[in-house]
C-alpha positions as CSV (number, residue, x, y, z in Angstrom):
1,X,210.0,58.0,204.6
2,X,211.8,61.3,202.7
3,X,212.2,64.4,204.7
4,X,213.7,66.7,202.6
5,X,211.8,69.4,201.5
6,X,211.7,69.7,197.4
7,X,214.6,71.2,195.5
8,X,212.1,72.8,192.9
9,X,209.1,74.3,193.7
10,X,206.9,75.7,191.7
11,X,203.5,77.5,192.3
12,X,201.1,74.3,192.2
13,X,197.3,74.2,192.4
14,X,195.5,72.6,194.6
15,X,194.4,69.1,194.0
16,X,192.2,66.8,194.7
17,X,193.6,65.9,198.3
18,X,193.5,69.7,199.1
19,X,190.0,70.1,197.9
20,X,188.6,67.6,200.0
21,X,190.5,68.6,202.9
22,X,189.2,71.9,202.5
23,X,185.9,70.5,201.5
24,X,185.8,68.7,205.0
25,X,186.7,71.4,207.4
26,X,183.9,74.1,205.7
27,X,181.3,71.2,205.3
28,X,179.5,71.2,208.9
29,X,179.6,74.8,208.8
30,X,178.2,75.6,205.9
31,X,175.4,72.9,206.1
32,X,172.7,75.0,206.3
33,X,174.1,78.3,206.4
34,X,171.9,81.6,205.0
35,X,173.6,83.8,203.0
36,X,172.4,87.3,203.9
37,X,174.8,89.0,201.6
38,X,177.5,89.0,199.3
39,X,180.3,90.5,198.0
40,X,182.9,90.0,195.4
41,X,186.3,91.9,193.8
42,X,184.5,93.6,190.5
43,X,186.1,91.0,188.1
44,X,183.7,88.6,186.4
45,X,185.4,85.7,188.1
46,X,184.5,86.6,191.2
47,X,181.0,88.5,190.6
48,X,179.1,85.3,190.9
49,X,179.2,85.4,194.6
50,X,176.8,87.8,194.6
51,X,174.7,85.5,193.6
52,X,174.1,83.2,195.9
53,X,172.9,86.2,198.4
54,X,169.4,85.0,200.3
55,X,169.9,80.9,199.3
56,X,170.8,78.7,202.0
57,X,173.7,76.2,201.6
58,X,172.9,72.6,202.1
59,X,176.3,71.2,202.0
60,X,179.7,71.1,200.5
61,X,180.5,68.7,197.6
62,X,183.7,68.5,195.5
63,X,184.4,67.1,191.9
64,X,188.0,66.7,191.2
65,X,189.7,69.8,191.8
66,X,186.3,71.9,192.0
67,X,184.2,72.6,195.1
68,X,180.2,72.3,194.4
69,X,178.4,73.8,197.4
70,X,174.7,73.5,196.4
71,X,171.6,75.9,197.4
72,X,168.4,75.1,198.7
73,X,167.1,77.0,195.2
74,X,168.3,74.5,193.1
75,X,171.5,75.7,192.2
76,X,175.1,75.3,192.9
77,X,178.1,77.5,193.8
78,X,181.0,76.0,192.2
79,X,184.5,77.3,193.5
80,X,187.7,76.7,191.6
81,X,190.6,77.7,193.5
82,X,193.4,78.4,191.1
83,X,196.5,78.1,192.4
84,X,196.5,80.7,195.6
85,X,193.3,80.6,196.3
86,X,191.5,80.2,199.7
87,X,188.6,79.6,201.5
88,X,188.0,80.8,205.5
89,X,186.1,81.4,208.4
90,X,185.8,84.8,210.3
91,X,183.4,86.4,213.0
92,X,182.5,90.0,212.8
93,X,182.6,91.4,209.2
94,X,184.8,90.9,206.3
95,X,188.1,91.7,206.1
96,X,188.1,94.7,203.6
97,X,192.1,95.4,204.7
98,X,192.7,92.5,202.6
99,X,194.1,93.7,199.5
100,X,193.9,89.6,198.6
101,X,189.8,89.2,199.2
102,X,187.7,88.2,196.6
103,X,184.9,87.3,197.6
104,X,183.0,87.0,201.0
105,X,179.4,85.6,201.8
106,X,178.0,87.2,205.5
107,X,176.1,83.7,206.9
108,X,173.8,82.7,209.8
109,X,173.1,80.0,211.0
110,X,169.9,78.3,212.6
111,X,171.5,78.7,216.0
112,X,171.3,82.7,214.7
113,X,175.6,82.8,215.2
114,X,176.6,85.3,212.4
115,X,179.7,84.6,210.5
116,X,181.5,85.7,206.8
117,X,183.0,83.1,204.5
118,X,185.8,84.9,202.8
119,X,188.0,83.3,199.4
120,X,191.4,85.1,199.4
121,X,193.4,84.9,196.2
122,X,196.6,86.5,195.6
123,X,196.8,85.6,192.2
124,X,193.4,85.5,191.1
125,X,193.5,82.5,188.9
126,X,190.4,81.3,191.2
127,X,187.2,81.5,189.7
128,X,183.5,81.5,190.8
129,X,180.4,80.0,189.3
130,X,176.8,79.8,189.7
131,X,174.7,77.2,188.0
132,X,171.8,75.0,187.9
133,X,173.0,71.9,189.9
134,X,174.8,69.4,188.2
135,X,175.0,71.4,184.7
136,X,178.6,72.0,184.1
137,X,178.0,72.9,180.5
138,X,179.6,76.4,181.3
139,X,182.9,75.1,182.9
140,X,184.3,72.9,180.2
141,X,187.2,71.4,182.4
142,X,184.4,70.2,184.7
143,X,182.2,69.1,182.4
144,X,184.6,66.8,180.7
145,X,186.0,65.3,183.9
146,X,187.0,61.6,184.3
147,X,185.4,59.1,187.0
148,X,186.5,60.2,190.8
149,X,189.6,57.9,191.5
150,X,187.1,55.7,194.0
151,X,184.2,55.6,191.7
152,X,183.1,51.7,192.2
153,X,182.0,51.9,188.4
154,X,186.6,52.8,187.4
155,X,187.7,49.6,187.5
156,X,191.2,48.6,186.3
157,X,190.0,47.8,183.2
158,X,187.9,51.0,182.9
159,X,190.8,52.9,183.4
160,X,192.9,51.1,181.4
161,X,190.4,52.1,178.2
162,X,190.5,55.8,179.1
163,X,194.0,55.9,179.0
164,X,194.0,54.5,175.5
165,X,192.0,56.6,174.0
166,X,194.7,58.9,174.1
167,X,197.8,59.4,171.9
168,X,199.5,62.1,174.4
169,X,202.3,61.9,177.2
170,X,200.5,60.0,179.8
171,X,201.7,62.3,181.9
172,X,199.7,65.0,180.0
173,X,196.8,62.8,179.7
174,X,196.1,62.4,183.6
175,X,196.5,66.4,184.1
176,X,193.8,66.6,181.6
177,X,191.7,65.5,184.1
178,X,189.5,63.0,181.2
179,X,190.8,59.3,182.1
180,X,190.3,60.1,186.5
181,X,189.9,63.3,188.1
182,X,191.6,65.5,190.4
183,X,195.2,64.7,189.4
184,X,197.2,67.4,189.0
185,X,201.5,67.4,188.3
186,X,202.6,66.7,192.2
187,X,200.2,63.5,192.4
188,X,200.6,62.5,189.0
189,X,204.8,62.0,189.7
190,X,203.9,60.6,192.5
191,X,201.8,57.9,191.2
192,X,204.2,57.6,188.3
193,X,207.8,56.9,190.0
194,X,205.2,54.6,192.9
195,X,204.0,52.4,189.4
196,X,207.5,52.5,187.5
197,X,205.8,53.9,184.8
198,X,207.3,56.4,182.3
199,X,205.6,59.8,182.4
200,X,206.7,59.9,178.6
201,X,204.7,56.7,177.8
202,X,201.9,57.0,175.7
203,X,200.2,53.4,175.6
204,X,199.9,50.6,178.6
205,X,198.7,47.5,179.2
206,X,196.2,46.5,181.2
207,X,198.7,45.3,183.6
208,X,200.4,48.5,184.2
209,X,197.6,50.3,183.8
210,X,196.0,49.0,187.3
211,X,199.2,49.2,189.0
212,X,199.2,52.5,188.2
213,X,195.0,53.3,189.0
214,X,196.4,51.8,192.2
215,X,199.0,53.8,192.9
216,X,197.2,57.2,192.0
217,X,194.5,56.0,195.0
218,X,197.5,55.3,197.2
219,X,199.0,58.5,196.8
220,X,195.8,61.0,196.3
221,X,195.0,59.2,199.8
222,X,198.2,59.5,201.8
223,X,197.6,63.0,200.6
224,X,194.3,63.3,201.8
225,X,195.1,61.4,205.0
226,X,198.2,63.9,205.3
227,X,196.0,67.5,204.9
228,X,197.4,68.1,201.3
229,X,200.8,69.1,200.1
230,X,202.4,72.8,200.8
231,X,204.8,73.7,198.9
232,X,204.4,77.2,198.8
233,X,201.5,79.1,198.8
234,X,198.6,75.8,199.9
235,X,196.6,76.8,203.3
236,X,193.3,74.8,204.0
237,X,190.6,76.5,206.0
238,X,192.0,77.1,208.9
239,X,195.3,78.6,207.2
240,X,197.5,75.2,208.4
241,X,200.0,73.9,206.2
242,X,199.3,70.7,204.8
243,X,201.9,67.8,205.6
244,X,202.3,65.5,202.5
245,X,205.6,67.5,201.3
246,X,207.4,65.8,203.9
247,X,206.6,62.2,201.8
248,X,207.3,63.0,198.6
249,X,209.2,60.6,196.4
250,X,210.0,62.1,192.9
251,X,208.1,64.8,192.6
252,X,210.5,68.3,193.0
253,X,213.3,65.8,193.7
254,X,215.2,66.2,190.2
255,X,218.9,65.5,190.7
256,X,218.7,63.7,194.1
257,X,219.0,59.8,194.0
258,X,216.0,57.8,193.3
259,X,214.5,56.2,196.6
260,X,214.4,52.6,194.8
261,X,217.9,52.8,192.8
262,X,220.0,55.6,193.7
263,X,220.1,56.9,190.1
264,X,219.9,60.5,190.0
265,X,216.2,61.5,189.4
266,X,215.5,63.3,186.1
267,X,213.7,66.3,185.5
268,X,212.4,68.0,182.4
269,X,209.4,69.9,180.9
270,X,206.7,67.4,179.3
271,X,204.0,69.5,177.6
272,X,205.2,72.9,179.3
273,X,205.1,70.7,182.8
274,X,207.8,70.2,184.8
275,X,208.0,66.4,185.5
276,X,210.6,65.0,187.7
277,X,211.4,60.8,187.0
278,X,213.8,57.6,187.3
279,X,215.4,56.7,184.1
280,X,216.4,53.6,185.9
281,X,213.1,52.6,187.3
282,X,210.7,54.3,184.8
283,X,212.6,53.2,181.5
284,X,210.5,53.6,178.7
């Protein structure tokens, strides 16, 4: 068990493990919630809101790294949360000191309790979307996603034909989010030192490749199981840290010794990303 919080941090974005804890805490309030009205910051990313004003929500879904909270009208409100941004809970009206507030949605519930959804974003790399439900065809990242990590129907061998239809890093292939979605750089290390698999490598086996679908569900799950990772600016909905940092193994640990081996842990850009490695353990 590591303690030491990361050497390197770097603004991250939320994956899948923050999503769903997110996705969890808003779920039983939102189920069944009337939006009255809407609001939103005037850029286009954050217009859609608006959108959803006089549709109920009937429940709160994720895909990956997106959350899909359909409407009783047929359509879906699909939140991407960039790297800052965030989703919460207030009574009374929105918080329009916020020079961070994006969006907000003013709710009731069948009980008649009023209350406001509000998505924060200090860097406003979040985005919002309205569409029919299910048809992605307008969010291309979406669209193209991979099999959820527990999808009965990605077996090892599944997986392991995904992965070779690639000639990239594999590194850069899982944050693609095509061969299993919702891995993003901090799991990806993870999953990579837990497998002793180079993140350079470009073609596996079948062998490694299910020790390494393994270790992707082992990891996304501790983080799940954990709240998410917070490194820096990560808050769920009820602005908490998330605990996973504490249990990091290579990722953000470049420099310091190598849990297995002791060798100094490398770290270097792959594809613009900064990934952190054994060259002991994860020898190409």
């Amino acid at each position: 068990m590591w303690f030491m919080w990361p050497t390197s941090v770097q603004a991250t974005m939320p994956e899948l493990p923050e999503v769903e804890t997110i996705r969890r805490q808003i779920a039983p309030r939102l189920d069944g919630a009337l939006v009255l009205e809407a609001g939103s910051h005037p850029s286009a990313k954050f217009t859609p809101a608006t959108e959803a004003t006089g549709a109920r929500f009937t429940m709160a879904g994720r895909r990956g790294k997106y959350l899909l909270l359909p409407l009783d009208d047929g359509r879906e409100l699909v939140v991407h949360l960039g790297m800052t941004g965030q989703l919460r809970f207030r009574s009374g009206e929105p918080d329009d000191s916020d020079p961070y507030l994006r969006a907000w949605w003013r709710l009731t519930h069948a009980d008649g309790a009023p209350e406001v959804l509000e998505f924060a974003d200090v860097r406003r790399f979040g985005r919002l979307r309205v569409v029919p439900a299910g048809d992605y065809s307008s969010i291309p990242t979406l669209a193209a996603a991979g099999p959820e990590p527990w999808d009965p129907e990605l077996t090892p061998h599944r997986f392991w034909e995904l992965l070779g239809k690639s000639k990239r890093a594999l590194k850069t292939h899982l944050l693609s989010q095509r061969p299993i979605a919702g891995v993003g750089n901090i799991y990806a290390d993870e999953a990579l030192w837990l497998s002793e698999i180079n993140p350079k490598s470009t073609r596996l086996g079948k062998e490694r490749a299910a020790r390494l679908l393994d270790a992707l569900r082992s990891v996304l799950q501790q983080g799940i199981d954990l709240g998410g990772t917070t490194l820096r600016d990560y808050r769920n909905a009820e602005g908490a840290s998330g605990g996973n940092q504490h249990e990091l193994l290579a990722y953000g640990r470049g420099g310091q010794p190598c849990l297995r081996c002791d060798e100094p842990l490398r770290s270097a850009q792959i594809d613009a990303r900064t990934t952190t490695w054994c060259p002991r353990c994860q020898a190409r």
